[in-house]
PyMOL commands that place a pseudoatom at each C-alpha (Angstrom):
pseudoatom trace, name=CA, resn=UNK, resi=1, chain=A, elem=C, hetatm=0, pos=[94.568, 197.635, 45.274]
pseudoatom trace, name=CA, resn=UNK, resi=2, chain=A, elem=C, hetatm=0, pos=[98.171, 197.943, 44.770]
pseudoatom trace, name=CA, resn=UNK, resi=3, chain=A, elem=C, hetatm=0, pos=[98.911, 200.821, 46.233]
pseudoatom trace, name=CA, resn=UNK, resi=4, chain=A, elem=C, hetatm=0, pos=[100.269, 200.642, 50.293]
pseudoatom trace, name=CA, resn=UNK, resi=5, chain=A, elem=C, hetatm=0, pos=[101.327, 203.921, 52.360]
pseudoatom trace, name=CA, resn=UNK, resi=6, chain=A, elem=C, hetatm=0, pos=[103.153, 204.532, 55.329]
pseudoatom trace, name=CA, resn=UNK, resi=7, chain=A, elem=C, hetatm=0, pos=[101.152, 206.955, 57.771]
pseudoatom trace, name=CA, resn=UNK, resi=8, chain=A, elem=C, hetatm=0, pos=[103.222, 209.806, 56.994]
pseudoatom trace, name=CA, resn=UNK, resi=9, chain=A, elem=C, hetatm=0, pos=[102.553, 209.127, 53.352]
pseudoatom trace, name=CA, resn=UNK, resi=10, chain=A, elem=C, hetatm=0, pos=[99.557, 208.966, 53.241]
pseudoatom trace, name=CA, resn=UNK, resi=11, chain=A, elem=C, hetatm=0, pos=[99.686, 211.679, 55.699]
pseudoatom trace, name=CA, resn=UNK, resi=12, chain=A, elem=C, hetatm=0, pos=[101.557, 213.713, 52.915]
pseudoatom trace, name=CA, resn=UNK, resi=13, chain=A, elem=C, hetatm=0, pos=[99.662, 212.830, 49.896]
pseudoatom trace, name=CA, resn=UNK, resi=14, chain=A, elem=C, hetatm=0, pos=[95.955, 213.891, 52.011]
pseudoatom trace, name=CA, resn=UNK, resi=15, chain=A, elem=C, hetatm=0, pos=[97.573, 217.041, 52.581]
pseudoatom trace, name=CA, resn=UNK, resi=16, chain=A, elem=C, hetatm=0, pos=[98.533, 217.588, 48.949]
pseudoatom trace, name=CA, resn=UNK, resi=17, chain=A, elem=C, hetatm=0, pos=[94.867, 217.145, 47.426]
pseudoatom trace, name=CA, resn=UNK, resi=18, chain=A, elem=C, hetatm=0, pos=[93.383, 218.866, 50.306]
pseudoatom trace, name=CA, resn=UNK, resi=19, chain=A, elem=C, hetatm=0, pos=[95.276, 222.213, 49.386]
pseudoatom trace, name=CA, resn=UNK, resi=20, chain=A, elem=C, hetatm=0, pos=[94.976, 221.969, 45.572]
pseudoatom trace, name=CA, resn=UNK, resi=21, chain=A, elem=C, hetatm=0, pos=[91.337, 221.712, 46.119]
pseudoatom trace, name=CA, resn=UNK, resi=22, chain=A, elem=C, hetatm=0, pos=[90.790, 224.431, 48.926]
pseudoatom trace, name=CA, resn=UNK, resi=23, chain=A, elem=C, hetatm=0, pos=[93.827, 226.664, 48.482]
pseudoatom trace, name=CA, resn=UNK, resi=24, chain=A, elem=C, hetatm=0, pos=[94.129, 226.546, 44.627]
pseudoatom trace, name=CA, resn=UNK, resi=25, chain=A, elem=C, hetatm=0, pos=[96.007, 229.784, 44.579]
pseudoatom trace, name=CA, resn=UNK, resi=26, chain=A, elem=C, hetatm=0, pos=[99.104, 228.311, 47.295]
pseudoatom trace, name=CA, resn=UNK, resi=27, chain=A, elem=C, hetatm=0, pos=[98.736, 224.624, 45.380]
pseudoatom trace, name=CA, resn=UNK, resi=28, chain=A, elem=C, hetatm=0, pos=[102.011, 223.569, 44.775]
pseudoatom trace, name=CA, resn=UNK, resi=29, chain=A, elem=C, hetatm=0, pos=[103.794, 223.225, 48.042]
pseudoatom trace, name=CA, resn=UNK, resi=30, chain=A, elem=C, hetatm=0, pos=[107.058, 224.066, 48.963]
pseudoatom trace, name=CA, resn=UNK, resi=31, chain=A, elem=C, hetatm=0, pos=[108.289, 221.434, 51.759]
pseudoatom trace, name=CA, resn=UNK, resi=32, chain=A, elem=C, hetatm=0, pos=[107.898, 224.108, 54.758]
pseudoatom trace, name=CA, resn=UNK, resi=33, chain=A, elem=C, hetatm=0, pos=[104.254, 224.749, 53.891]
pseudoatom trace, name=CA, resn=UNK, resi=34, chain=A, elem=C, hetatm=0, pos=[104.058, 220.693, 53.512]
pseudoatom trace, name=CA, resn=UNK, resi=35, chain=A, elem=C, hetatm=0, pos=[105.201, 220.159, 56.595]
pseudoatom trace, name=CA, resn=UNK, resi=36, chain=A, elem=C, hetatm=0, pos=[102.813, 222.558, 58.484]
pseudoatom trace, name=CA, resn=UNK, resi=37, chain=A, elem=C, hetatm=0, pos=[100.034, 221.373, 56.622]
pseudoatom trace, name=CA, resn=UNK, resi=38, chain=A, elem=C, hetatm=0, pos=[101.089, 217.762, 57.907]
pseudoatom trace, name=CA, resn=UNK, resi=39, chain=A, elem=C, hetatm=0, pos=[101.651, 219.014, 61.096]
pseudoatom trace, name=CA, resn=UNK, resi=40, chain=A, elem=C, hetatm=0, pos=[97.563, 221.018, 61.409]
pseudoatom trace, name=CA, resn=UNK, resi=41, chain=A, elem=C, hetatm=0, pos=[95.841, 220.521, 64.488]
pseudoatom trace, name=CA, resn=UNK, resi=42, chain=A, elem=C, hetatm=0, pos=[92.399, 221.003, 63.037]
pseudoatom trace, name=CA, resn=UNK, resi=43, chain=A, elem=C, hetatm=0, pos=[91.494, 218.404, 60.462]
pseudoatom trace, name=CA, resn=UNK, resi=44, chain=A, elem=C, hetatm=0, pos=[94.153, 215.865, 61.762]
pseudoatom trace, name=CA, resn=UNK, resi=45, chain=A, elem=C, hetatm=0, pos=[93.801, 212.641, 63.240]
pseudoatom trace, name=CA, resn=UNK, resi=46, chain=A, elem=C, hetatm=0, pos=[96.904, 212.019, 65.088]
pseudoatom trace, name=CA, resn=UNK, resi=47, chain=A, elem=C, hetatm=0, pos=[98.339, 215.187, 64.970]
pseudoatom trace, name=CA, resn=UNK, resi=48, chain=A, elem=C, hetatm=0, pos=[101.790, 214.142, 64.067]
pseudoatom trace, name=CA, resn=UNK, resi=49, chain=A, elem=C, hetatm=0, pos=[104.733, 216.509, 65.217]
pseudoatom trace, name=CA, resn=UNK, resi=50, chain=A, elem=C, hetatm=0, pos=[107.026, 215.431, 62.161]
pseudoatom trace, name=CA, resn=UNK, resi=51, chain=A, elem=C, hetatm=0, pos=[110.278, 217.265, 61.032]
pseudoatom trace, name=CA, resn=UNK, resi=52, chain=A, elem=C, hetatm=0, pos=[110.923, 219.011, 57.668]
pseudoatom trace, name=CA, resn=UNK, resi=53, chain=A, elem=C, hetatm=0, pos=[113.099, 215.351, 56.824]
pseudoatom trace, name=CA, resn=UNK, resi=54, chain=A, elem=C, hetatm=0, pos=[110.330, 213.497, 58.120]
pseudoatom trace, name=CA, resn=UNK, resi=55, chain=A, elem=C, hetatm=0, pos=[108.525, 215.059, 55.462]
pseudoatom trace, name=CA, resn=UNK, resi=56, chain=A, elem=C, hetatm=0, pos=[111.203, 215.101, 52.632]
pseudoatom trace, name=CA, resn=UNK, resi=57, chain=A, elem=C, hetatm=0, pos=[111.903, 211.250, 53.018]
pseudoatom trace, name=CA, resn=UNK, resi=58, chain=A, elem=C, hetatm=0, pos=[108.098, 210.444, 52.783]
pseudoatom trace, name=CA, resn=UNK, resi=59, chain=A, elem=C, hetatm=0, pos=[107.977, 213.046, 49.706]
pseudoatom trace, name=CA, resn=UNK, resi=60, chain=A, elem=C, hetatm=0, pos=[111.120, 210.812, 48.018]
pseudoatom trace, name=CA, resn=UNK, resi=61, chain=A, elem=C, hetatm=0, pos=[109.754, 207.972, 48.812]
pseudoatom trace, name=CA, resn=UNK, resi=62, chain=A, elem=C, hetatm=0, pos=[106.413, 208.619, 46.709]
pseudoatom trace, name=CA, resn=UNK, resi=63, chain=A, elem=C, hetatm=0, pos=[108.175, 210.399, 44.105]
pseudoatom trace, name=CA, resn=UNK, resi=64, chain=A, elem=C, hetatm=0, pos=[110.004, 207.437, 43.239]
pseudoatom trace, name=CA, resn=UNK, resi=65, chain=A, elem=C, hetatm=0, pos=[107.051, 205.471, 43.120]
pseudoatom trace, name=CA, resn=UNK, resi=66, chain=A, elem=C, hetatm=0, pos=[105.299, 208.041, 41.050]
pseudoatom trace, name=CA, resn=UNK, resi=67, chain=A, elem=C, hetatm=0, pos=[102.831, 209.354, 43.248]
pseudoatom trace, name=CA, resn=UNK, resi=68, chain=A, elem=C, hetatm=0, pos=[104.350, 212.766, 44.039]
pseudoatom trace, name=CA, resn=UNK, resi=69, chain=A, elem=C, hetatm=0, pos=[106.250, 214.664, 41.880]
pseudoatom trace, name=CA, resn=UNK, resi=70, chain=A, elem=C, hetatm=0, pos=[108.903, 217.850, 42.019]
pseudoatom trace, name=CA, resn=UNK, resi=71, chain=A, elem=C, hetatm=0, pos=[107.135, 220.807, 39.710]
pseudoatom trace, name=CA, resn=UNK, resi=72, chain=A, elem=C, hetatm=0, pos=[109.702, 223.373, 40.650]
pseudoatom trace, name=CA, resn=UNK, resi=73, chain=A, elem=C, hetatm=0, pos=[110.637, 225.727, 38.504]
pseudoatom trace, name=CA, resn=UNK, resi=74, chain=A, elem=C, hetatm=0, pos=[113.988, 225.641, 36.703]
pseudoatom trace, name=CA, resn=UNK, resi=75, chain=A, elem=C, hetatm=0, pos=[116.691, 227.052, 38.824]
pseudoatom trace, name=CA, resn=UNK, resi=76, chain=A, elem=C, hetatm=0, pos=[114.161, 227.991, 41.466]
pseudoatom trace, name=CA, resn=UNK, resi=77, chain=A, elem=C, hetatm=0, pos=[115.826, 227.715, 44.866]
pseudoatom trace, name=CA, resn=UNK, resi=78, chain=A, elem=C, hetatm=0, pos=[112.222, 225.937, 46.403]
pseudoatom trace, name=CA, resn=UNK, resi=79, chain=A, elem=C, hetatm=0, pos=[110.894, 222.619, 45.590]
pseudoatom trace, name=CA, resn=UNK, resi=80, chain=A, elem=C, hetatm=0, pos=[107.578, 222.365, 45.231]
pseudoatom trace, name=CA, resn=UNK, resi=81, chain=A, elem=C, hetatm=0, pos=[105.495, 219.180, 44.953]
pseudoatom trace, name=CA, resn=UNK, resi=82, chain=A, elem=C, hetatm=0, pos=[102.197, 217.972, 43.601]
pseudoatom trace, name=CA, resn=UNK, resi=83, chain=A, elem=C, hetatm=0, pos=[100.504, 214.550, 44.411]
pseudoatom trace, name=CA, resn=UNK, resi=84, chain=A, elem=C, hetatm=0, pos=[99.906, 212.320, 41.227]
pseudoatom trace, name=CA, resn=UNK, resi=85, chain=A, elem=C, hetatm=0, pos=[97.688, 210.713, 43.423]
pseudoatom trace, name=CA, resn=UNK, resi=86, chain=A, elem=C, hetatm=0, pos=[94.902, 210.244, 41.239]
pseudoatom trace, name=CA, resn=UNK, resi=87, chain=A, elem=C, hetatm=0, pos=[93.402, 211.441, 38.557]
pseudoatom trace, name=CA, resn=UNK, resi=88, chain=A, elem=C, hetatm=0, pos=[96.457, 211.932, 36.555]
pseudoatom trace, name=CA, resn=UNK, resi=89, chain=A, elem=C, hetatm=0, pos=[96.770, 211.032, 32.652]
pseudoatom trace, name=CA, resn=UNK, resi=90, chain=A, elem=C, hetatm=0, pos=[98.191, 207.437, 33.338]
pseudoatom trace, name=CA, resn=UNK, resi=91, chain=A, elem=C, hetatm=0, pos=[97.395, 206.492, 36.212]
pseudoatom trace, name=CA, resn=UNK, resi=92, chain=A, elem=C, hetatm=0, pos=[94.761, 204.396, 36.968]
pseudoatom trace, name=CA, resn=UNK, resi=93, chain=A, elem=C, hetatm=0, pos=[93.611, 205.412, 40.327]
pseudoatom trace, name=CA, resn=UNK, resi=94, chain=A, elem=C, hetatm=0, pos=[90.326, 207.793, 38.717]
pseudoatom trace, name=CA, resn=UNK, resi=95, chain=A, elem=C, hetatm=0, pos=[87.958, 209.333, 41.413]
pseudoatom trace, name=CA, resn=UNK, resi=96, chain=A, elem=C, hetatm=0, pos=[84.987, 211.458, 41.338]
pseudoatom trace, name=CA, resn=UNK, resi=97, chain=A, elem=C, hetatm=0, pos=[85.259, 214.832, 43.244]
pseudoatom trace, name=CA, resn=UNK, resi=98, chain=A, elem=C, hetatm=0, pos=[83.080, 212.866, 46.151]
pseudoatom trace, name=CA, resn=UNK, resi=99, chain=A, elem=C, hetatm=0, pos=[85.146, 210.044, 46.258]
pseudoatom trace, name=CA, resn=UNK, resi=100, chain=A, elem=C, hetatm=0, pos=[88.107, 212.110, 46.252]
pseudoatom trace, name=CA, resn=UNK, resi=101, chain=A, elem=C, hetatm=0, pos=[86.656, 214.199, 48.764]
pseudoatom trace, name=CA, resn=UNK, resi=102, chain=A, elem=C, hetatm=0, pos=[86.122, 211.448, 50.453]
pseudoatom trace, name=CA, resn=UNK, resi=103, chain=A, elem=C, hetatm=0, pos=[89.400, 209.168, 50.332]
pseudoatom trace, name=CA, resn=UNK, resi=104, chain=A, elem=C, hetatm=0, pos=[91.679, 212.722, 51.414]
pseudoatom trace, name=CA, resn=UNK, resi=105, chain=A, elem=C, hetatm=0, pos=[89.221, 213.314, 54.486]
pseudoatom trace, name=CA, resn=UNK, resi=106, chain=A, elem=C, hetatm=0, pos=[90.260, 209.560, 55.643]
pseudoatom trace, name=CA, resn=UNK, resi=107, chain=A, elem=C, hetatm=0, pos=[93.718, 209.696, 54.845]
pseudoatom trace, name=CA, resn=UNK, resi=108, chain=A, elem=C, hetatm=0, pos=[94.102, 213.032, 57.179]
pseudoatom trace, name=CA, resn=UNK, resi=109, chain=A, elem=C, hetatm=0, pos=[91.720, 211.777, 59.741]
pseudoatom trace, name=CA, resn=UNK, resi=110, chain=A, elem=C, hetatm=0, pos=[91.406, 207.923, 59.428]
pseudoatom trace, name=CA, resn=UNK, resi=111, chain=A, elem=C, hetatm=0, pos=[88.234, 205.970, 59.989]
pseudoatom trace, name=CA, resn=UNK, resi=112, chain=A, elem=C, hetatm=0, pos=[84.926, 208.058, 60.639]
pseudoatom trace, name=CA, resn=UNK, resi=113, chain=A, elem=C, hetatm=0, pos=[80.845, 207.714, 60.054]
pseudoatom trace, name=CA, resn=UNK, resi=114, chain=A, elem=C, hetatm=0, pos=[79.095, 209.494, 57.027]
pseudoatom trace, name=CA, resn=UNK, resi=115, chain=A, elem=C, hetatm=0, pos=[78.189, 212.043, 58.809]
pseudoatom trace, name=CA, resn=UNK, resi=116, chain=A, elem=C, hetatm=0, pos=[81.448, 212.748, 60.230]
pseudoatom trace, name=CA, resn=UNK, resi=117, chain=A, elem=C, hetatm=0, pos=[82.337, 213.028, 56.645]
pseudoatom trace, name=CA, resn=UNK, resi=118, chain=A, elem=C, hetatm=0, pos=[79.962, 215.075, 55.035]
pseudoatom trace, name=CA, resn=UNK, resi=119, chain=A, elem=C, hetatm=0, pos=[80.791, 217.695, 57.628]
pseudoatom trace, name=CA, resn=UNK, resi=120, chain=A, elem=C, hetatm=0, pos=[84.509, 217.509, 57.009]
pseudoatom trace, name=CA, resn=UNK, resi=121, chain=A, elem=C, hetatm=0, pos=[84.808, 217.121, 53.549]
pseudoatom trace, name=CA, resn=UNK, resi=122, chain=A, elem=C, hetatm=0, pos=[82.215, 219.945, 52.585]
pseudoatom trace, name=CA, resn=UNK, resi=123, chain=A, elem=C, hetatm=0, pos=[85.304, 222.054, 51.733]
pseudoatom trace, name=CA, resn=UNK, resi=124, chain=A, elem=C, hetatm=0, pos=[86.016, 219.058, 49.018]
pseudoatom trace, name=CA, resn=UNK, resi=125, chain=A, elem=C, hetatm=0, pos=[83.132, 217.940, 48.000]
pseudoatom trace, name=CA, resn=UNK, resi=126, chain=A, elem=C, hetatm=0, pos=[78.936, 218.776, 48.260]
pseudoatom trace, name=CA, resn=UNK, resi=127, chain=A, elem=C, hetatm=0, pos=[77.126, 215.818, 49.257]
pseudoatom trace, name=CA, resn=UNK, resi=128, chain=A, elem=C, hetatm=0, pos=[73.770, 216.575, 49.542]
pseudoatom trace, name=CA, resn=UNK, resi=129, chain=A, elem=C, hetatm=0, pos=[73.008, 214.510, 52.495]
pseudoatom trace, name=CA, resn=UNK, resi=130, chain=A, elem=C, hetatm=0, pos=[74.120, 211.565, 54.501]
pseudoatom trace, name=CA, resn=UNK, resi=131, chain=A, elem=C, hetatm=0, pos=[72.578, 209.266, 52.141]
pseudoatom trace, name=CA, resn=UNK, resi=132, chain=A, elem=C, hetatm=0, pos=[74.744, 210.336, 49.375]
pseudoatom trace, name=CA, resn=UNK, resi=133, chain=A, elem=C, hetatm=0, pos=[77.874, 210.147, 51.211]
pseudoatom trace, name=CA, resn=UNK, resi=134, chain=A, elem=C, hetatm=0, pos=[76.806, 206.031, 52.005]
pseudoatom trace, name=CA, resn=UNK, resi=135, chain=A, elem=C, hetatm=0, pos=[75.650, 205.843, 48.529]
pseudoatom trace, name=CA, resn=UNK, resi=136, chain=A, elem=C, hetatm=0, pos=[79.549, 206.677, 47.184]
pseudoatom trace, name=CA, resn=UNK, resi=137, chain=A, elem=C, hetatm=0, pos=[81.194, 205.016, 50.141]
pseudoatom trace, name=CA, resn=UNK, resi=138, chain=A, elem=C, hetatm=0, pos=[79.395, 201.604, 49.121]
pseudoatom trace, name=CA, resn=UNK, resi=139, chain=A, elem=C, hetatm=0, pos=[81.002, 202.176, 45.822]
pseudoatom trace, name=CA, resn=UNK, resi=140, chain=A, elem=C, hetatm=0, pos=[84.342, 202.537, 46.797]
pseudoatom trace, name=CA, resn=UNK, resi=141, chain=A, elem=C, hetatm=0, pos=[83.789, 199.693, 48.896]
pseudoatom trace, name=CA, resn=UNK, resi=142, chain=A, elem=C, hetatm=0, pos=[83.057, 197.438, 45.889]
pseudoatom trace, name=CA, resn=UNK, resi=143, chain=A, elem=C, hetatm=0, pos=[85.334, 198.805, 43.199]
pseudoatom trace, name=CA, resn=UNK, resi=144, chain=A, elem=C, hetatm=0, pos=[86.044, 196.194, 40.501]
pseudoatom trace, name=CA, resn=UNK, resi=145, chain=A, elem=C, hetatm=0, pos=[89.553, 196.897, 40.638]
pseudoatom trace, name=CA, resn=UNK, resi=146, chain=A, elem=C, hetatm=0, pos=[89.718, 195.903, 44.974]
pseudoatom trace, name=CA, resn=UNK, resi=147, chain=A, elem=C, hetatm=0, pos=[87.835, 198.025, 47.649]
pseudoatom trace, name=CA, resn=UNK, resi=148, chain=A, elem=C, hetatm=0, pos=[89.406, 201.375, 48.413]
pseudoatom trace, name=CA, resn=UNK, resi=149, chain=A, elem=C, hetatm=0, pos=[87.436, 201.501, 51.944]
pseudoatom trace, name=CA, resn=UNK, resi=150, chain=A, elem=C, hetatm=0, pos=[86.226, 199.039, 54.273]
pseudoatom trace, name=CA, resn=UNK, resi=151, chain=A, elem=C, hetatm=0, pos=[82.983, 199.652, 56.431]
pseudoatom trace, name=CA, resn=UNK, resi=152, chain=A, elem=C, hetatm=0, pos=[83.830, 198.678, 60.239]
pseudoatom trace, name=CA, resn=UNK, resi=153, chain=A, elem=C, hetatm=0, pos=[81.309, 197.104, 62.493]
pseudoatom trace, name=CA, resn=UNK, resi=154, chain=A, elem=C, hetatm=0, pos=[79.033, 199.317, 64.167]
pseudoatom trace, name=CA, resn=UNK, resi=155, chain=A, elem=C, hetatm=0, pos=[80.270, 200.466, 68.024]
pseudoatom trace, name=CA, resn=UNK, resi=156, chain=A, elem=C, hetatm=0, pos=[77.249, 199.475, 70.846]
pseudoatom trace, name=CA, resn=UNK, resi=157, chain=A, elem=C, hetatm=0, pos=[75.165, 202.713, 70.976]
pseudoatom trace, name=CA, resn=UNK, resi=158, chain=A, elem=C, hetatm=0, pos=[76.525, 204.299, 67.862]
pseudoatom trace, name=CA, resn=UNK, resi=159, chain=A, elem=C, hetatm=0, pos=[73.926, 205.068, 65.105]
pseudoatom trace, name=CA, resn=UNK, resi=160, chain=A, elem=C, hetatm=0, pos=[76.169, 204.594, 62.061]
pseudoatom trace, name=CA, resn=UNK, resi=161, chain=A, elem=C, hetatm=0, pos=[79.407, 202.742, 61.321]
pseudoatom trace, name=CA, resn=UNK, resi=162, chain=A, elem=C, hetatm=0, pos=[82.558, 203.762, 60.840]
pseudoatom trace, name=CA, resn=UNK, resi=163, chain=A, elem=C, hetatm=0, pos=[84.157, 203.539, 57.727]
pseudoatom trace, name=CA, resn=UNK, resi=164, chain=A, elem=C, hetatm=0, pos=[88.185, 203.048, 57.106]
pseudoatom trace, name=CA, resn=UNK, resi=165, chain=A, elem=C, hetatm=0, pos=[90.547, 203.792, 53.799]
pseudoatom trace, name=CA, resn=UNK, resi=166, chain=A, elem=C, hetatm=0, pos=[92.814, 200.533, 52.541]
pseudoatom trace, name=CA, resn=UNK, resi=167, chain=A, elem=C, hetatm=0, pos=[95.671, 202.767, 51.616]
pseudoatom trace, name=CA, resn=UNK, resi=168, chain=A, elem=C, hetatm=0, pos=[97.726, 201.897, 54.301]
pseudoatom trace, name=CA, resn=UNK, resi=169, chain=A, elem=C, hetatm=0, pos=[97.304, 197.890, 54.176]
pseudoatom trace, name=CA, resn=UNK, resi=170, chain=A, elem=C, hetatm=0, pos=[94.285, 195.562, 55.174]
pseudoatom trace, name=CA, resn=UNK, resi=171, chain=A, elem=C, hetatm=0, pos=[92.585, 197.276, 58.593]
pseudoatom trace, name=CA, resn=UNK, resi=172, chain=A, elem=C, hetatm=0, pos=[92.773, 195.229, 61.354]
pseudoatom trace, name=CA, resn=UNK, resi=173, chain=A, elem=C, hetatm=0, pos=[88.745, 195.107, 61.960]
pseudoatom trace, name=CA, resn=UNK, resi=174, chain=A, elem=C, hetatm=0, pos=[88.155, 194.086, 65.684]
pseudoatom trace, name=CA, resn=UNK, resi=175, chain=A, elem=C, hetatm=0, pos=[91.258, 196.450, 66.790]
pseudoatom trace, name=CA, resn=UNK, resi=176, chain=A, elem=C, hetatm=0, pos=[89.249, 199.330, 64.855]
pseudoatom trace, name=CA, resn=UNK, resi=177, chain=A, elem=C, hetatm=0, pos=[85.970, 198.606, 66.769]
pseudoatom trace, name=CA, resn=UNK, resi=178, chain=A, elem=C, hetatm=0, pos=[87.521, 198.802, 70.203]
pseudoatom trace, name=CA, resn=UNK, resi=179, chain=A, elem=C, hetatm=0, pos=[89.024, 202.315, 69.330]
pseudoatom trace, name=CA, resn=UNK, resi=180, chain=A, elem=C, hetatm=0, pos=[85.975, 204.754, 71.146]
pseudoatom trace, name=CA, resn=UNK, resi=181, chain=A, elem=C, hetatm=0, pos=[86.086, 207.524, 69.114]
pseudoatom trace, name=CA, resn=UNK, resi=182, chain=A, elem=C, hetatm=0, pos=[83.655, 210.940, 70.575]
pseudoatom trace, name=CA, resn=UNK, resi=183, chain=A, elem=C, hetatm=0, pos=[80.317, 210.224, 71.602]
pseudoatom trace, name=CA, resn=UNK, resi=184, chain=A, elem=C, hetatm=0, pos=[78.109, 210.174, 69.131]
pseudoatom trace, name=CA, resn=UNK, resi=185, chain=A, elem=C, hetatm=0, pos=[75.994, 212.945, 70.989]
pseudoatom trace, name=CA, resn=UNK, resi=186, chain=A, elem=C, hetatm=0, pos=[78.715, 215.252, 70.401]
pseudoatom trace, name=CA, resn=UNK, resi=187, chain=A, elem=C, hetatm=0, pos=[80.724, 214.179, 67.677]
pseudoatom trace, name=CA, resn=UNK, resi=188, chain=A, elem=C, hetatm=0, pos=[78.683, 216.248, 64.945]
pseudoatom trace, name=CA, resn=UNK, resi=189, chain=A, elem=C, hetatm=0, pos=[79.023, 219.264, 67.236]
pseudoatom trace, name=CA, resn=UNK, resi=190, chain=A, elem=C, hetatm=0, pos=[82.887, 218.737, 67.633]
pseudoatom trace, name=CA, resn=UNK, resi=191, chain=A, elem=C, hetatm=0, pos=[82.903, 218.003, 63.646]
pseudoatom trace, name=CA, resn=UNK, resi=192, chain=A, elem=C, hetatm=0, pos=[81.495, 221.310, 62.779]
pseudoatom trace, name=CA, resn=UNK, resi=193, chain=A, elem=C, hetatm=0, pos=[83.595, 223.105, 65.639]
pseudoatom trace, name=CA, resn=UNK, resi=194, chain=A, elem=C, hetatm=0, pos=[86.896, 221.568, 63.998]
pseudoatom trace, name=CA, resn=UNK, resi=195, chain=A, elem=C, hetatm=0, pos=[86.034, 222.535, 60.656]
pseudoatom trace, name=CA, resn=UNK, resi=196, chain=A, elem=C, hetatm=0, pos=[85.387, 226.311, 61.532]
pseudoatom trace, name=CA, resn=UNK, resi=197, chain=A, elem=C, hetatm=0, pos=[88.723, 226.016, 62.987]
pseudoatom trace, name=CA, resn=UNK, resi=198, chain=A, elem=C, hetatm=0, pos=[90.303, 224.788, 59.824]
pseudoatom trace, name=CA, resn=UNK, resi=199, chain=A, elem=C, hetatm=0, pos=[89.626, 227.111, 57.384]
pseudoatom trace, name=CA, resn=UNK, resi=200, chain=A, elem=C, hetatm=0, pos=[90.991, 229.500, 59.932]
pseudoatom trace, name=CA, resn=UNK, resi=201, chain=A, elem=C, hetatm=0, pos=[94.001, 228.307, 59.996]
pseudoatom trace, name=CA, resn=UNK, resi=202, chain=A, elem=C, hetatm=0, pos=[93.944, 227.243, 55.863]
pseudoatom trace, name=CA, resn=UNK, resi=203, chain=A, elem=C, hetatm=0, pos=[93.414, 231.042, 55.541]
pseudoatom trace, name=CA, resn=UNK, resi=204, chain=A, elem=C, hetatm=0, pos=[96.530, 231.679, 57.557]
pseudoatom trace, name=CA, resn=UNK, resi=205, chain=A, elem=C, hetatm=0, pos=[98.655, 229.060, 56.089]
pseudoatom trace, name=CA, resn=UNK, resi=206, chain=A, elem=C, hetatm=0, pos=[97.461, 230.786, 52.423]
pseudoatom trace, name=CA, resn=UNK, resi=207, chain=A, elem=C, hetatm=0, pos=[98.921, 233.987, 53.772]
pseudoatom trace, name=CA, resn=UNK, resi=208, chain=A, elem=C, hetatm=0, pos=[102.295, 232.216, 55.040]
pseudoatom trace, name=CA, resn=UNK, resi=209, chain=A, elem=C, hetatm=0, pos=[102.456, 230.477, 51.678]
pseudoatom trace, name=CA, resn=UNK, resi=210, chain=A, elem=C, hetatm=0, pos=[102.259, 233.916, 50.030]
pseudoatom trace, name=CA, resn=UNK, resi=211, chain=A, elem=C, hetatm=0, pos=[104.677, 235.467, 52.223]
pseudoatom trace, name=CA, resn=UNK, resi=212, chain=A, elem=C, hetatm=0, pos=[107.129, 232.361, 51.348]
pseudoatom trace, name=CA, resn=UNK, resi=213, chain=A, elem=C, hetatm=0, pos=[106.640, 232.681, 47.597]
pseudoatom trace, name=CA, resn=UNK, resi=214, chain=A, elem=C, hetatm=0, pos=[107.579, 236.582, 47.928]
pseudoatom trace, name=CA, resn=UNK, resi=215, chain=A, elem=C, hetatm=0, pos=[110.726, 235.531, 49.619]
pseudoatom trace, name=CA, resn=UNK, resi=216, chain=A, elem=C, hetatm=0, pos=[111.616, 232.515, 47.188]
for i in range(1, 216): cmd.bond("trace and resi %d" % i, "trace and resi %d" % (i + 1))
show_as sticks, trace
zoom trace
């Protein structure tokens, strides 16, 4: 897999296909509503506290590799960006709508079970059960072209294993496994919990967004 991102860059480009798939309407970005969307507490995992250049050097940095790019209209005072990502007529990154679903839920979040992810992604993608979501994370895990995800060794007293993107360089396995993420008890509780929260606060950011394209 060739391509390696920093973690606000990969931060940046989850954000981007998150809001062209669930916020169509506000999809492209201007760097403000970027940065907020990097900066989310629901859906996030770290919450990052990163500054409007924080942002803008991550955004350069990809658009010079191709993998953002500046859509803006002429003489418009606002940037706005798009990820080229995937998907796009040349390149040759080409996912499904469950493995994209899939690949932008770990790059905002990082390593989590299947059925951590079929309750966060169901904004991005329908999986019809837990099975499904294993089914398509065993295929990105064997892609001709280099694995796009990893599966992690299973925590003692955890029912399923954890499952990590390769975006961001080879994941260092045992330092993965000691990380104690919730309980699995509650962690399907605290899943559903933080997506209710999100698309609160996607509604609000759609509403800032259209408030900022009035003004721009």
């Amino acid at each position: 897999m060739k391509v390696e991102l920093t973690a606000i860059e990969a931060r940046v480009i989850g954000c981007l296909i998150e809001k062209e798939v669930t916020t169509p309407d506000q999809y492209l970005l201007s760097l403000n509503a970027l940065t907020n969307a990097c900066n989310q507490k629901s859906n996030r995992e770290p919450v990052m506290a990163l500054s409007e250049s924080d942002v803008l050097d991550a955004v350069d940095a990809l658009i010079e590799r191709r993998l953002v790019s500046d859509e803006s209209a002429f003489n418009s005072r606002v940037s706005k960006y798009q990820h080229r990502f995937c998907n796009t007529e040349f390149g040759d990154l080409k996912l499904s709508e469950q493995e994209k679903g899939i690949i932008c839920g770990m790059l905002l979040r990082g390593a989590q079970t299947p059925g951590e992810i079929r309750t966060r992604t169901n904004r991005l993608a329908t999986f019809h059960d837990v099975k499904e979501v294993e089914a398509v994370l065993e295929h990105l895990a064997s892609e001709d072209k280099g694995p796009l995800v990893v599966k992690l060794p299973r925590e003692a007293g955890k029912r399923e294993s954890r499952y990590m993107h390769l975006f961001c360089g080879e994941v260092d396995v045992s330092a993965m496994a000691a990380a104690v993420p919730a309980t699995s008890s509650s962690s399907e509780r605290v899943a559903q919990l933080e997506q209710e929260v999100a698309e609160l606060r996607e509604e609000l950011d759609a509403l800032k967004a259209q408030v900022e394209s009035l003004l721009s």
